[in-house]
VEXSEVEX-151220 format. One record per residue (C-alpha): chain; z, y, x. Coordinates in Angstrom, 1 decimal. Layout:
VEXSEVEX-151220
SITE  c       Z       Y       X
SITE  A       Z       Y       X
...
This chain:
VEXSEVEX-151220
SITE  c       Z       Y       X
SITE  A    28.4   -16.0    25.1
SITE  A    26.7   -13.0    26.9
SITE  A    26.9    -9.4    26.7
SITE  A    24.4    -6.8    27.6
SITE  A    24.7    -3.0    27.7
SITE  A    22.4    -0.4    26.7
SITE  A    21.0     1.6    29.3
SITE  A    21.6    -0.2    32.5
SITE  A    19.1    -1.0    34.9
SITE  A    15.9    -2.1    33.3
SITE  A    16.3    -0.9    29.9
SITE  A    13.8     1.8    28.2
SITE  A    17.0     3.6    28.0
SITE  A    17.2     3.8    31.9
SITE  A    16.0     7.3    33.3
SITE  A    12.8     7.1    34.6
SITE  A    12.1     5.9    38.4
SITE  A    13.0     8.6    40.9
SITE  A    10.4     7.7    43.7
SITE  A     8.3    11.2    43.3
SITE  A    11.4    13.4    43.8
SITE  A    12.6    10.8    46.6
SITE  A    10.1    11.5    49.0
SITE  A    10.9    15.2    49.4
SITE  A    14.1    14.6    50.1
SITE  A    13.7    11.9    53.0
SITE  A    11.5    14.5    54.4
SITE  A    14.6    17.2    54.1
SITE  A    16.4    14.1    55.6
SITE  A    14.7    13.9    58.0
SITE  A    14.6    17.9    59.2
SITE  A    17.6    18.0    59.0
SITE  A    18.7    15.2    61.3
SITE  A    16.0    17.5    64.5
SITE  A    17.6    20.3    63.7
SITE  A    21.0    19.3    63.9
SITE  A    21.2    16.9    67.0
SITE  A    22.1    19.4    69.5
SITE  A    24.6    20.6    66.9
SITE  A    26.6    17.5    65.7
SITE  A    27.6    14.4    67.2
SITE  A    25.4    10.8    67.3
SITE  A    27.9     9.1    65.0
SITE  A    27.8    12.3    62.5
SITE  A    24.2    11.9    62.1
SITE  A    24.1     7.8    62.3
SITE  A    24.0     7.1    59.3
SITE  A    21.5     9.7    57.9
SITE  A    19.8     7.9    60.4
SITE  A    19.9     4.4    59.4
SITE  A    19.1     5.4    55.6
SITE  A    15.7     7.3    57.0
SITE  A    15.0     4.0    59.0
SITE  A    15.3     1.7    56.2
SITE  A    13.6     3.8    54.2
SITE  A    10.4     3.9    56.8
SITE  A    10.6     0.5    57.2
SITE  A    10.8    -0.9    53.3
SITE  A     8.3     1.9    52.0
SITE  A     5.9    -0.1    55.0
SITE  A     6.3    -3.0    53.6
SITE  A     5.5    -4.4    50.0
SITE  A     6.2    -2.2    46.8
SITE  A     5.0    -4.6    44.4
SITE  A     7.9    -7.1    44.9
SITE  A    12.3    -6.1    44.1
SITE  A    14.2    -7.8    46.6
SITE  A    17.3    -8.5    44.2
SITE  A    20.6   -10.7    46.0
SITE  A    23.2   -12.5    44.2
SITE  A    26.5   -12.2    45.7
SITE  A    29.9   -13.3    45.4
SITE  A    33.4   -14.6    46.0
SITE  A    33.7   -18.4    46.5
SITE  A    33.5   -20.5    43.9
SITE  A    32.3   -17.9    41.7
SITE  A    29.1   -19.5    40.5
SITE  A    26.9   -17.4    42.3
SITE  A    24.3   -20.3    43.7
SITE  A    24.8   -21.9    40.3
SITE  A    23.1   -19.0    38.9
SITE  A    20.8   -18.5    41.6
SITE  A    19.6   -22.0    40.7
SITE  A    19.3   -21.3    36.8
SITE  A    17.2   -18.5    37.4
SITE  A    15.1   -20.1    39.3
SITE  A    14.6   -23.3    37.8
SITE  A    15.5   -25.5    40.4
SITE  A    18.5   -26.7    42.7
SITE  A    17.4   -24.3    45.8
SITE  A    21.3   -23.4    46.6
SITE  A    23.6   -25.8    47.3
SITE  A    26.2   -26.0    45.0
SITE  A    29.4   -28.4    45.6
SITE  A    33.1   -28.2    46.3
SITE  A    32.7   -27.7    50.1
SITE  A    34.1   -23.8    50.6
SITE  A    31.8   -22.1    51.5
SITE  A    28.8   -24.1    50.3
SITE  A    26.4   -21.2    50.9
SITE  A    26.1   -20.6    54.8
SITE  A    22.6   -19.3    55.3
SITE  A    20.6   -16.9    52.9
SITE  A    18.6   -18.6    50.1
SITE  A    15.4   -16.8    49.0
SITE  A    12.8   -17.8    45.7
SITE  A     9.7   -15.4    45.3
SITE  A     7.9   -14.5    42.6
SITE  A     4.6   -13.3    44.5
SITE  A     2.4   -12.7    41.1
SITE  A    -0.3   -13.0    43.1
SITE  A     1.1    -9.8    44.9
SITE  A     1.3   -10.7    49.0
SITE  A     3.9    -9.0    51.0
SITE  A     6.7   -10.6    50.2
SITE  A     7.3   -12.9    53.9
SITE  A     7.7    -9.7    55.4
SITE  A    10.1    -8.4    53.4
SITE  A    12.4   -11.6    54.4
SITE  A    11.4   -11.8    57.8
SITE  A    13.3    -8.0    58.0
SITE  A    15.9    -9.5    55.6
SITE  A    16.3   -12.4    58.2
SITE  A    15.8   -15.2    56.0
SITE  A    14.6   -18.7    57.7
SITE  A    10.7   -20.0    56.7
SITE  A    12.4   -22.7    55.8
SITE  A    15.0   -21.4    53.0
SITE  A    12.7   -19.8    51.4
SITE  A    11.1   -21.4    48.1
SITE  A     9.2   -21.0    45.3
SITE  A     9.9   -20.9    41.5
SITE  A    10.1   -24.1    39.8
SITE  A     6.7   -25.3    37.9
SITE  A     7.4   -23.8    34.3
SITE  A    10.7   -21.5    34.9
SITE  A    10.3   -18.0    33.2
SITE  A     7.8   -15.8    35.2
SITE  A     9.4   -12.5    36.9
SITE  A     6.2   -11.4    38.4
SITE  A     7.2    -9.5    42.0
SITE  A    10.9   -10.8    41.7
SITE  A    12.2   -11.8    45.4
SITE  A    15.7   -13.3    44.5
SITE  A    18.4   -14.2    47.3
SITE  A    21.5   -16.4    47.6
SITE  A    23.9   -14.8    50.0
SITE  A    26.9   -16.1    51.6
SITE  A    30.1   -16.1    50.1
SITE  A    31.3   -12.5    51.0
SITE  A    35.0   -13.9    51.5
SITE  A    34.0   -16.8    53.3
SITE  A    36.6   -17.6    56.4
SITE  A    33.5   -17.6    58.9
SITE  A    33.2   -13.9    60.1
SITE  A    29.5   -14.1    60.7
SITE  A    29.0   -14.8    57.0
SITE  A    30.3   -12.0    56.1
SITE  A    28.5    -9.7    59.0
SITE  A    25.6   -11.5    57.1
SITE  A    26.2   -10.2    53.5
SITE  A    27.0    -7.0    55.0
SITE  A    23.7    -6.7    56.5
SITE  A    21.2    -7.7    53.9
SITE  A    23.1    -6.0    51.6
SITE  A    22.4    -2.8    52.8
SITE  A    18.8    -4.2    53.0
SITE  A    18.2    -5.3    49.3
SITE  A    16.9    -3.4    45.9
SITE  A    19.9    -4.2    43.6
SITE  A    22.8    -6.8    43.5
SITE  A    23.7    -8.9    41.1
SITE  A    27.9    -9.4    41.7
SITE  A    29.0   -12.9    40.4
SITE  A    32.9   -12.7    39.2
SITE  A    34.0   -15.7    37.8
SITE  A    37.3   -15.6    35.3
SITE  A    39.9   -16.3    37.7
SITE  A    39.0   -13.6    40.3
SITE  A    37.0   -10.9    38.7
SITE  A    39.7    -8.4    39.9
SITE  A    40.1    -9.8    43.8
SITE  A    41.1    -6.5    45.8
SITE  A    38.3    -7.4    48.3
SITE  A    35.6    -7.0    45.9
SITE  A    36.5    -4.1    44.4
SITE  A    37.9    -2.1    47.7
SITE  A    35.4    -3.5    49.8
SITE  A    32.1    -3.5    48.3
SITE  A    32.2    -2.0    44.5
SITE  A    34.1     1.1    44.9
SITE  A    32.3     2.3    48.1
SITE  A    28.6     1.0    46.5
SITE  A    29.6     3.2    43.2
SITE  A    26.8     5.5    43.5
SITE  A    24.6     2.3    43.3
SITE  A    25.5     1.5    40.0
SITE  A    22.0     1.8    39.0
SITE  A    20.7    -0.8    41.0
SITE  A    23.5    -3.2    40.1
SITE  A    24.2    -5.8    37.4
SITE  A    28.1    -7.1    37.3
SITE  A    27.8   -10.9    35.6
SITE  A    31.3   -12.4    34.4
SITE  A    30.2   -16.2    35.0
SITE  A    32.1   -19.7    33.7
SITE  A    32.6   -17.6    30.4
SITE  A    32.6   -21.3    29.0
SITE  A    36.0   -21.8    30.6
SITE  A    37.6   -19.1    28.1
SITE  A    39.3   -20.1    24.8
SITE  A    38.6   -18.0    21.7
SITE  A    38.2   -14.3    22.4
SITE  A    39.4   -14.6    25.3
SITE  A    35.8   -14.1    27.1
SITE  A    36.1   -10.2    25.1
SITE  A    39.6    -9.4    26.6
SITE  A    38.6   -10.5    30.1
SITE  A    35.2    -8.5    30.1
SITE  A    36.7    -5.8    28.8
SITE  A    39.5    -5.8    31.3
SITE  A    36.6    -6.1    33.8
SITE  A    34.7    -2.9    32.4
SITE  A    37.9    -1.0    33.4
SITE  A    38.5    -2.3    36.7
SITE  A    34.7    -0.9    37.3
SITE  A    35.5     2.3    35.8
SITE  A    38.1     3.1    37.9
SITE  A    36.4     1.7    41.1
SITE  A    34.1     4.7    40.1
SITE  A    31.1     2.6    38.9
SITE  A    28.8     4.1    36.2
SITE  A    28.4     1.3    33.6
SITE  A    25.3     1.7    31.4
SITE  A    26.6     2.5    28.1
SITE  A    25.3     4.4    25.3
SITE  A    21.6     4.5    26.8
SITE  A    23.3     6.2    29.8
SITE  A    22.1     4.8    33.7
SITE  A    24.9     3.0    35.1
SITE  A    25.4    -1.1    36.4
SITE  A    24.6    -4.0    33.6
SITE  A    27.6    -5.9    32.8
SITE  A    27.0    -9.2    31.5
SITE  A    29.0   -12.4    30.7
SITE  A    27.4   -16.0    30.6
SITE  A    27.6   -19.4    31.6
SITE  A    25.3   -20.3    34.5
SITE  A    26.6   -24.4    33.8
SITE  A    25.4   -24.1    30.1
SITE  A    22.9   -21.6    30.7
SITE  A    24.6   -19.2    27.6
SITE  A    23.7   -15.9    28.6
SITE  A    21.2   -16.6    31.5
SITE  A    18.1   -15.8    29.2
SITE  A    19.7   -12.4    28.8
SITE  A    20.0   -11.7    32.5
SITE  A    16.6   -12.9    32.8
SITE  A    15.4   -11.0    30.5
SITE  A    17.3    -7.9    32.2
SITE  A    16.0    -8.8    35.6
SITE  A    12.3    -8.9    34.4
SITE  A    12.2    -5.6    32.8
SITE  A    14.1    -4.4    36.0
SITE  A    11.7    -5.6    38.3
SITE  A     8.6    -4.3    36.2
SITE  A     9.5    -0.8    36.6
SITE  A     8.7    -1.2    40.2
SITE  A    11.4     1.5    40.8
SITE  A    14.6    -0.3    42.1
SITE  A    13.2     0.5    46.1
SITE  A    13.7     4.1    45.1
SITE  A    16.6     4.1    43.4
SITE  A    18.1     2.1    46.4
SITE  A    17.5     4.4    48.5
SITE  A    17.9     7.3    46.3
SITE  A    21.4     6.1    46.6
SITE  A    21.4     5.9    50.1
SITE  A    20.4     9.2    50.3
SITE  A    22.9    10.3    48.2
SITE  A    26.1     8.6    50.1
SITE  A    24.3    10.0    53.4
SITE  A    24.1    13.7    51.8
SITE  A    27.5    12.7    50.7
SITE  A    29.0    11.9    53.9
SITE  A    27.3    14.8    55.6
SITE  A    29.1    17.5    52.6
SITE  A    31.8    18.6    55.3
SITE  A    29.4    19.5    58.2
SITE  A    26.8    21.6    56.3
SITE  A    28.1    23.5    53.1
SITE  A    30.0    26.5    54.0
SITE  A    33.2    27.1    52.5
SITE  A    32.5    30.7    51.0
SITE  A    31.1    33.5    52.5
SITE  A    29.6    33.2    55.7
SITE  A    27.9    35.8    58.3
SITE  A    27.9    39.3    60.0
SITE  A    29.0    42.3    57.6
SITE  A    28.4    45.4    57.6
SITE  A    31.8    46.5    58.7
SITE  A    32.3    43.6    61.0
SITE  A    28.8    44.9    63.0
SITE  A    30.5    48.6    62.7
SITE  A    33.4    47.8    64.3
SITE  A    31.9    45.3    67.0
SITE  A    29.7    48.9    67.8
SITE  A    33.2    50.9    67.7
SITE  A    34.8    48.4    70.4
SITE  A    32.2    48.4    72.8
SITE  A    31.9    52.4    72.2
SITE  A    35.3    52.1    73.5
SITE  A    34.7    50.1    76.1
SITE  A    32.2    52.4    77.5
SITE  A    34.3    55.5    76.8
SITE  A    31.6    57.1    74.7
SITE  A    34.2    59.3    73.0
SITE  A    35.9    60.7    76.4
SITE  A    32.0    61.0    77.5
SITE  A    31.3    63.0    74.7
SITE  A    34.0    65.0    75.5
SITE  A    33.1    65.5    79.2
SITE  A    29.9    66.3    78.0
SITE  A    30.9    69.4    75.9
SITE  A    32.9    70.8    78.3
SITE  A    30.5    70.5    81.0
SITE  A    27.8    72.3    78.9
SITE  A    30.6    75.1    78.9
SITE  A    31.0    75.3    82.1
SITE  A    26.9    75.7    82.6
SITE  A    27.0    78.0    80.0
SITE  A    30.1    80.0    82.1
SITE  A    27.7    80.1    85.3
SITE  A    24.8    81.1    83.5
SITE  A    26.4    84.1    81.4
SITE  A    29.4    84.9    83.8
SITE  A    29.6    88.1    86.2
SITE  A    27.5    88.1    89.5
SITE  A    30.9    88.0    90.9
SITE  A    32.2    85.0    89.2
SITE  A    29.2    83.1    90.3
SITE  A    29.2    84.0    92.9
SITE  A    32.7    82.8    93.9
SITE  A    31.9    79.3    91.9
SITE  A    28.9    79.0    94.5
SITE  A    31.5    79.4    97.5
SITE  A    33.7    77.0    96.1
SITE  A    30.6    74.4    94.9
SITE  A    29.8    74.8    99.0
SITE  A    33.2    74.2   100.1
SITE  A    33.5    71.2    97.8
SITE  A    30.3    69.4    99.2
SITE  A    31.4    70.2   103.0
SITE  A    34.4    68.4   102.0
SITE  A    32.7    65.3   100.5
SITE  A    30.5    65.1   103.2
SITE  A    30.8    61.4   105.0
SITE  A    32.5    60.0   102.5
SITE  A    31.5    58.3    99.1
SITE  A    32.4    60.4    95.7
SITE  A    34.9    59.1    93.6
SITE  A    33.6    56.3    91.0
SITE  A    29.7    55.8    92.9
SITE  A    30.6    52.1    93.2
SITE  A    27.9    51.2    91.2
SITE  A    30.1    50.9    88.0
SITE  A    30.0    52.5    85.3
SITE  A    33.1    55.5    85.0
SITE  A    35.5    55.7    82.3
SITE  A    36.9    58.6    81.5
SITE  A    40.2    60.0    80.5
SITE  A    41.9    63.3    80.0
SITE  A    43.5    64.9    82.6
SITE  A    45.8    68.1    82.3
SITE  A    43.1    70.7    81.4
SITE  A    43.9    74.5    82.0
SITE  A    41.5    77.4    81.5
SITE  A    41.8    77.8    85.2
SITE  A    40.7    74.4    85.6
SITE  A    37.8    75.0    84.1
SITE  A    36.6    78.4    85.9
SITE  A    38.8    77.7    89.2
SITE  A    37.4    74.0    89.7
SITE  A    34.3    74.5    88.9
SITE  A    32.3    72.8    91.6
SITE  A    29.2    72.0    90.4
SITE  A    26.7    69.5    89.1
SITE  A    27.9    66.6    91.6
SITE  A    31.9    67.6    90.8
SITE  A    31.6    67.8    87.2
SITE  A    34.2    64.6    86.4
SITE  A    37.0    66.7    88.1
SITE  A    35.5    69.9    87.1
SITE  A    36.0    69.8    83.7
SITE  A    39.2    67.8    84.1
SITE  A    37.8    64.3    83.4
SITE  A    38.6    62.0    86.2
SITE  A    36.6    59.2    87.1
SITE  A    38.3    55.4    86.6
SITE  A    36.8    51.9    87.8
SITE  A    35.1    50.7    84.2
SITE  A    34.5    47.4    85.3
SITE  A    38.2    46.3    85.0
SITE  A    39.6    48.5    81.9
SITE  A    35.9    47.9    79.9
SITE  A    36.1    44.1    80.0
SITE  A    39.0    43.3    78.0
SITE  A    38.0    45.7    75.8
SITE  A    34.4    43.9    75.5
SITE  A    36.2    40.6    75.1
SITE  A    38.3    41.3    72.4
SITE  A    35.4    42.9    70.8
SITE  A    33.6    39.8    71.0
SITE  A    36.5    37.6    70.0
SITE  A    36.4    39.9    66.8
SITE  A    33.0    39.8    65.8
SITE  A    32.7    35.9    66.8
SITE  A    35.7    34.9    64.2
SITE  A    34.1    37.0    61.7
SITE  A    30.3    35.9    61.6
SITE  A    32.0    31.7    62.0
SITE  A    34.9    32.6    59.4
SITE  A    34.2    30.1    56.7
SITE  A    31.2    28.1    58.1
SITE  A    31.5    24.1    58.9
SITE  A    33.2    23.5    62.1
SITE  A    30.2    22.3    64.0
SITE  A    28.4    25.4    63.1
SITE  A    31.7    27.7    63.6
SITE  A    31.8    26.0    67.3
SITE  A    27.7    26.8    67.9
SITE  A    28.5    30.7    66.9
SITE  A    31.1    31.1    68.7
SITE  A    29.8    29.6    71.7
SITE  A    26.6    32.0    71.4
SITE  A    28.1    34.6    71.2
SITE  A    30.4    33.8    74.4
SITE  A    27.5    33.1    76.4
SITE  A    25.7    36.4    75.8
SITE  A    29.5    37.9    76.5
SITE  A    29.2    36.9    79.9
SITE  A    26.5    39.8    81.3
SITE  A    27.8    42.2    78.4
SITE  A    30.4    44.2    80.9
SITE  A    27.6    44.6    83.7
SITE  A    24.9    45.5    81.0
SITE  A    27.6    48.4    79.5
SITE  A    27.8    49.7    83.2
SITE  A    24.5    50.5    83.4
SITE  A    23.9    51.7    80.2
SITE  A    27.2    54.2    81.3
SITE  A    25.5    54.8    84.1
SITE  A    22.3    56.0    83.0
SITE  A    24.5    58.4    80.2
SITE  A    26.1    59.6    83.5
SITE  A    23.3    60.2    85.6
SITE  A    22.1    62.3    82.4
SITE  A    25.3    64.2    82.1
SITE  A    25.2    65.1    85.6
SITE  A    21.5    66.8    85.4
SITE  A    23.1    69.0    82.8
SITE  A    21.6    70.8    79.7
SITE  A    17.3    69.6    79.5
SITE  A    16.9    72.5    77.1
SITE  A    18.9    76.1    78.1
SITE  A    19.4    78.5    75.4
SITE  A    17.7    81.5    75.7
SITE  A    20.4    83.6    75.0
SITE  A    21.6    82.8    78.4
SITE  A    19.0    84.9    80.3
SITE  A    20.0    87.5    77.8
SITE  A    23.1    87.3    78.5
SITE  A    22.5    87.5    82.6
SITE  A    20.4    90.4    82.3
SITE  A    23.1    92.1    80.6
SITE  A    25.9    90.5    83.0
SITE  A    23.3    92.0    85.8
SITE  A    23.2    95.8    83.9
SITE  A    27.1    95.8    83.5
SITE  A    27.4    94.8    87.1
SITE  A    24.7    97.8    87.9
SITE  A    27.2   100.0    85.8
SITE  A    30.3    98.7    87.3
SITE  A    28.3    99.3    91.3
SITE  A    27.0   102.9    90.0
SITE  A    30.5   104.1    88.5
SITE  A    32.5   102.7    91.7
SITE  A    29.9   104.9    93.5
SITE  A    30.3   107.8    91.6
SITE  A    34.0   107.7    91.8
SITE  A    33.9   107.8    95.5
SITE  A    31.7   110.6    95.3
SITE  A    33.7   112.6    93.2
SITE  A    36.6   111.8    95.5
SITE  A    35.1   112.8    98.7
SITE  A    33.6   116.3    97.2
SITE  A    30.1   115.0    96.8
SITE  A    30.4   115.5    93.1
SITE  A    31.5   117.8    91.0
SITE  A    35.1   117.4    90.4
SITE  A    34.5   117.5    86.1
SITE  A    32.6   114.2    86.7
SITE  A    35.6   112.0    87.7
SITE  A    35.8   111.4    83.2
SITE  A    32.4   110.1    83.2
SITE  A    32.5   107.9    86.2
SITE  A    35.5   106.4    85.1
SITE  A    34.3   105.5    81.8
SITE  A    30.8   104.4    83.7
SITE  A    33.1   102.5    85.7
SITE  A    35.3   101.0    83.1
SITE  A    32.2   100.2    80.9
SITE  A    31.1    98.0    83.8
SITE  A    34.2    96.3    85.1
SITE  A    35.2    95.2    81.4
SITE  A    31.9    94.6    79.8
SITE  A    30.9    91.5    82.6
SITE  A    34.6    89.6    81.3
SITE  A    34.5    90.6    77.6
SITE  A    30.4    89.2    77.3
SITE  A    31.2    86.4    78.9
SITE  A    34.3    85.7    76.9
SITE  A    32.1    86.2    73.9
SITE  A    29.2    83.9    75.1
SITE  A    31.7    81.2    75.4
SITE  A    32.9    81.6    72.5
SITE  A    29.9    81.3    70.9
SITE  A    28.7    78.7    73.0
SITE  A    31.5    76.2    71.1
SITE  A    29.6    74.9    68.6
SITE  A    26.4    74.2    70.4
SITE  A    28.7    72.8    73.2
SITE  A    30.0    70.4    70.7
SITE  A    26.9    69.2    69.4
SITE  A    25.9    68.8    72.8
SITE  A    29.1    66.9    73.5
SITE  A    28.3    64.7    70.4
SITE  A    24.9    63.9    71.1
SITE  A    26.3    62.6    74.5
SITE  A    28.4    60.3    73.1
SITE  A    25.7    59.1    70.2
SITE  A    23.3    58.3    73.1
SITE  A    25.6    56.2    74.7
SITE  A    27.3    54.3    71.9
SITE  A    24.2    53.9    70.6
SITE  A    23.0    52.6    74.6
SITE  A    26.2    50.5    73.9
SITE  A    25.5    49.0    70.8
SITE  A    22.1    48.1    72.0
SITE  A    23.5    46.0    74.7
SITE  A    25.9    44.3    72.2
SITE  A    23.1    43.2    70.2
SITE  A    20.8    41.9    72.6
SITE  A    23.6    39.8    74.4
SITE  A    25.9    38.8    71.2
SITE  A    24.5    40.1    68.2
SITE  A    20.9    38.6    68.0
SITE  A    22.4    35.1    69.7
SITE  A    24.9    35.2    66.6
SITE  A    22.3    35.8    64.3
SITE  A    20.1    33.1    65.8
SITE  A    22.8    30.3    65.0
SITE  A    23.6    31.6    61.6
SITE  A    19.5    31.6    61.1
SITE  A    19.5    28.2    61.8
SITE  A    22.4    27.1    60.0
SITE  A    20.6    28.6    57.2
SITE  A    18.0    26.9    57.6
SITE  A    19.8    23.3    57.8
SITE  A    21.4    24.3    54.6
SITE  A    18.8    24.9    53.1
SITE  A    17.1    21.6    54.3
SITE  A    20.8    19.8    53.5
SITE  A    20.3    21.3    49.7
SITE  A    16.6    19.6    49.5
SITE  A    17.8    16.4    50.9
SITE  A    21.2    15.9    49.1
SITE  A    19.0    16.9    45.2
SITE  A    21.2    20.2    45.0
C-alpha cells in the first residue's frame, strides 16, 4: 500500500524554487551579523552564523546533485529502504542494534562531477560510498545517505546524525508501525525541523505488517502527530512534507517514493529551500533582539523637555531674569540725575577698593547659578555697583553651578535616555542608553562654559543703547541746570541781590528742577520695562539655546547615532528574515 500527497516536495503543485529571492537575503544575513557584533553577544549571533557558512560552503560546491539522507529509529527499516532505492544491499541490514554505525552514501552523478566533495564536507568514508546498482531506476544528480540510527545507545552516532543533518538537502524520516509516535522523534528532531517541511518526506515503512485498514488508521494517526509537532504536510496542492506508507521488504510503495524523490531532485531547488529554512529559523531565533516592540525614538516633546532640564540646569530662567534687571539698572544710570550718578559712581569706587586682593564671588571658573534674593527698590538704586557687581546689584547672588547643575543634568539625561530606548530590543535599549551616558560625562563642564560665555555677555551690558537715553540725559542735565540756576536765584533773592518779587519765580525755577530729574527718571524706567524684558528674554533664549546645543552634541546626536543604526539593522533584519 502507499500513499502520496499532493503538493509536497517535488510535485508541479510545489511552489516554485526560492533560490533567486534567497540570495538577497544571505546578503541581509550577512549585514546584519557586521553590524551587530559590537552590539550582541557571540552566541546570539552563532547561529546566523553557522547558516551563512553552510550556505558559502554548499553554494561552492555542486548544484547539480540533492544530497537527500534517510534517517531513523532502530529497526525502522531505514537501510532496508536505502537498499531498495538503490538497487543493491549497500546498508547493512540485520538484527544487530544498531546495524548502521557509519554513514552510507550511493550517487547518482548523471554525468554531473562534484558530488565527492559534497561527502567529503558530509564526512563520509571513500570507502562507503557506492554507486547505483546496474539497472535500478535513474535519479540523475540524486546523492542518497544512510545515517545512523538517531536513537542508537552510542553517543557519537547520534552527534553524527546531528551533524549531517544539518548538512543535507531534505530528509526522508523512516517510522515503522510500532514507533511512529516515539517522543524522541517528534520532540527532538520533527517539531524543531517544522519549518523544513518542504524539504522533508515522512515514510510509514513495514505497512505489510498491518491487518486490514489498519495501515489507514495508523497513517492517519501519524498525519496528526505531524500536525501538531507543527509540520506543514503537503495537502491540497499546498508545500508542506510528503507522507507516504510502503513496504521497503516487498517493495509496495517504493516506486512511489521513487518517483517522488526524482521529480524532487529535478527541480534542482532542494539546496535553496534548505537553507531558505535555515534562514528562516535563524531570522526566527533572532525575532527578540531586532524587532521593536512599538514605538521607538526621540519625540518631539521628549527633545523639549531634555532642552527644559538642561535650561534648568544652567539657570537660563533666573539669567534671564538677572538680565532684565541689569538692563534697568543701565538704563537708571544712563537717564538718572547727575546726582544719582554721581553717588552710584562713589559707591561702584568703594565697591572695587573693597574687592581689591581678593577673588569675586563665583570667578572659579564655573559657571553661576542664580537665584533670587530679597529685592527692594533700594536694592536696586542703593547697590548699584557696577558692571563687575551686577550679580549682587540687582539682587541675584552668585552660587557654585558645578554641584546644583549636575544632578539636574543627570536626571535630564536619565529622562531622555528611557525615552528614546522605551520599547526597543534589550541589546539596542542597552547601546542607547549607554551613548547617551557617555556623552553625559563632559555635559556639566560643557554647560559651564556655555554659562560662562552668557555671563561674560551679561556683564558687558546692553551692545545696542537706546537713543532715548541720551535724550533723556540731556534733559536730566537741563533740569539739573534749572535746579543749579533756581538754587542760585533763591540765594540771591535772600541776600538782597534780587529783587524781592522774584523769590515766586525762583522757587518755581527751583522746583521745576529738583522734581523734574526724579519724575523723568521714574518715567524712563517705566518705560524702559518692556524693552528690559525683552532684553531679559533674549538673555535667557541665548543661553538655553547655548544649553540645548551642548545637549545635542554630547547626548542627543550619540542617541540618534544608535537609533540610526538600529534602523538600519532592522531594516537589514526585515530583508534577511523575507518580511
Amino acid at each position: 500500500m502507499a500513499t502520496r500527497v499532493p503538493g509536497a516536495p517535488g510535485t508541479p503543485g510545489a511552489r516554485p524554487t526560492p533560490g533567486q529571492r534567497l540570495r538577497p537575503r544571505l546578503d541581509a544575513l550577512r549585514e546584519l551579523v557586521g553590524l551587530s557584533r559590537t552590539r550582541l553577544d557571540g552566541a546570539t549571533l552563532a547561529e546566523a552564523g553557522r547558516v551563512l557558512g553552510a550556505a558559502d560552503e554548499r553554494y561552492r560546491l555542486s548544484g547539480e546533485h540533492t544530497v537527500i539522507a534517510v534517517a531513523g529509529a532502530t529497526g525502522s527499516g531505514k537501510s532496508s529502504l536505502f537498499n531498495a532505492l538503490v538497487g543493491a544491499d549497500h546498508s547493512d541490514v540485520g538484527a544487530r542494534r544498531p546495524t548502521t554505525s557509519e554513514p552510507v552514501a550511493c550517487v547518482w552523478s548523471g554525468g554531473q562531477p562534484g558530488a565527492h566533495g559534497l561527502l567529503d564536507r558530509l564526512g563520509v568514508p571513500v570507502r562507503r560510498r557506492h554507486a547505483p546498482a546496474a539497472g535500478s531506476a535513474t535519479l540523475p544528480g540524486l546523492v542518497l545517505l544512510d545515517l545512523p540510527d538517531h536513537d542508537s545507545a552510542a553517543a557519537g552516532h547520534r552527534e553524527q546524525v546531528d551533524r549531517m543533518l544539518a548538512l543535507v538537502d531534505a530528509v526522508i524520516w523512516v517510522v515503522d508501525p510500532e514507533k511512529y509516535a516515539d517522543a524522541v522523534l517528534h520532540e527532538r528532531y520533527l517539531r524543531p525541523l517544522a519549518g523544513h517541511a518542504e524539504v522533508m518526506f515522512v515514510v510509514l515503512n513495514q505497512v505489510d505488517r498491518l491487518p486490514g485498514d489498519a495501515a489507514v488508521q495508523v497513517i492517519d494517526d501519524l498525519r496528526r502527530l505531524l500536525d501538531e509537532d507543527g509540520l506543514a504536510l503537503g495537502e491540497h496542492g499546498e508545500p508542506g512534507a510528503a507522507v507516504l506508507a510502503l513496504s521497503a521488504a516487498t517493495g509496495e510503495g517504493v516506486g512511489d517514493l521513487r518517483e517522488a524523490l526524482r521529480q524532487f531532485v529535478a527541480e534542482r531547488g532542494a539546496a535553496d529551500r534548505r537553507l531558505t529554512a535555515d534562514v528562516d529559523a535563524a531570522a526566527g531565533r533572532l525575532w527578540p533582539v531586532y524587532v521593536s516592540d512599538g514605538r521607538y525614538g526621540l519625540t518631539e516633546p521628549a527633545r523639549e523637555e531634555f532642552e527644559d532640564w538642561l535650561a534648568e540646569a544652567v539657570g537660563a530662567g533666573a539669567m534671564g531674569s538677572a538680565a532684565e534687571r541689569d538692563w534697568l539698572r543701565h538704563g537708571q544710570r544712563a537717564c538718572g540725575t547727575p546726582w544719582l550718578r554721581l553717588r552710584l559712581r562713589r559707591r561702584r569706587s568703594g565697591a572695587v577698593r573693597g574687592r581689591s586682593g581678593r577673588t569675586s564671588p563665583g570667578r572659579t571658573g564655573r559657571s553661576r547659578l542664580w537665584h533670587r534674593d530679597a529685592y527692594t527698590e533700594a536694592d536696586a538704586v542703593g547697590e548699584a555697583g557696577g558692571d563687575d557687581a551686577y550679580g549682587t546689584v540687582s539682587g541675584w547672588v552668585p552660587v557654585d553651578g558645578r554641584a546644583t547643575a549636575r544632578p539636574l543634568v543627570e536626571q535630564a539625561v536619565r529622562a531622555v535616555a528611557g525615552e528614546a530606548s522605551e520599547g526597543l530590543p534589550a541589546p539596542w535599549a542597552q547601546a542607547v542608553r549607554e551613548a547617551a551616558f557617555r556623552g553625559a560625562e563632559g555635559l556639566p563642564e560643557a554647560l559651564d562654559r556655555a554659562a560662562a560665555v552668557s555671563e561674560g555677555d551679561l556683564r558687558a551690558g546692553p551692545l545696542v543703547r537706546p537713543r532715548w537715553w541720551s535724550a533723556a540725559a540731556v534733559a536730566q542735565g537741563l533740569l539739573t541746570m534749572l535746579q543749579v540756576v533756581g538754587v542760585l536765584w533763591l540765594l540771591a533773592v535772600a541776600v538782597g541781590a534780587a529783587e524781592a518779587g522774584e523769590w515766586l519765580s525762583a522757587l518755581l525755577v527751583t522746583a521745576v528742577g529738583t522734581t523734574g530729574g526724579p519724575v523723568l527718571s521714574w518715567v524712563c524706567g517705566v518705560s524702559g520695562r518692556g524693552a528690559a524684558r525683552r532684553y531679559g528674554q533674549e538673555a535667557e533664549r541665548r543661553l538655553r539655546t547655548a544649553a540645548a546645543g551642548c545637549g545635542r552634541a554630547a547626548v542627543l546626536e550619540p542617541v540618534a547615532a544608535e537609533l540610526l543604526r538600529y534602523r538600519e539593522v532592522r531594516e537589514q533584519y526585515a530583508v534577511a528574515a523575507g518580511l
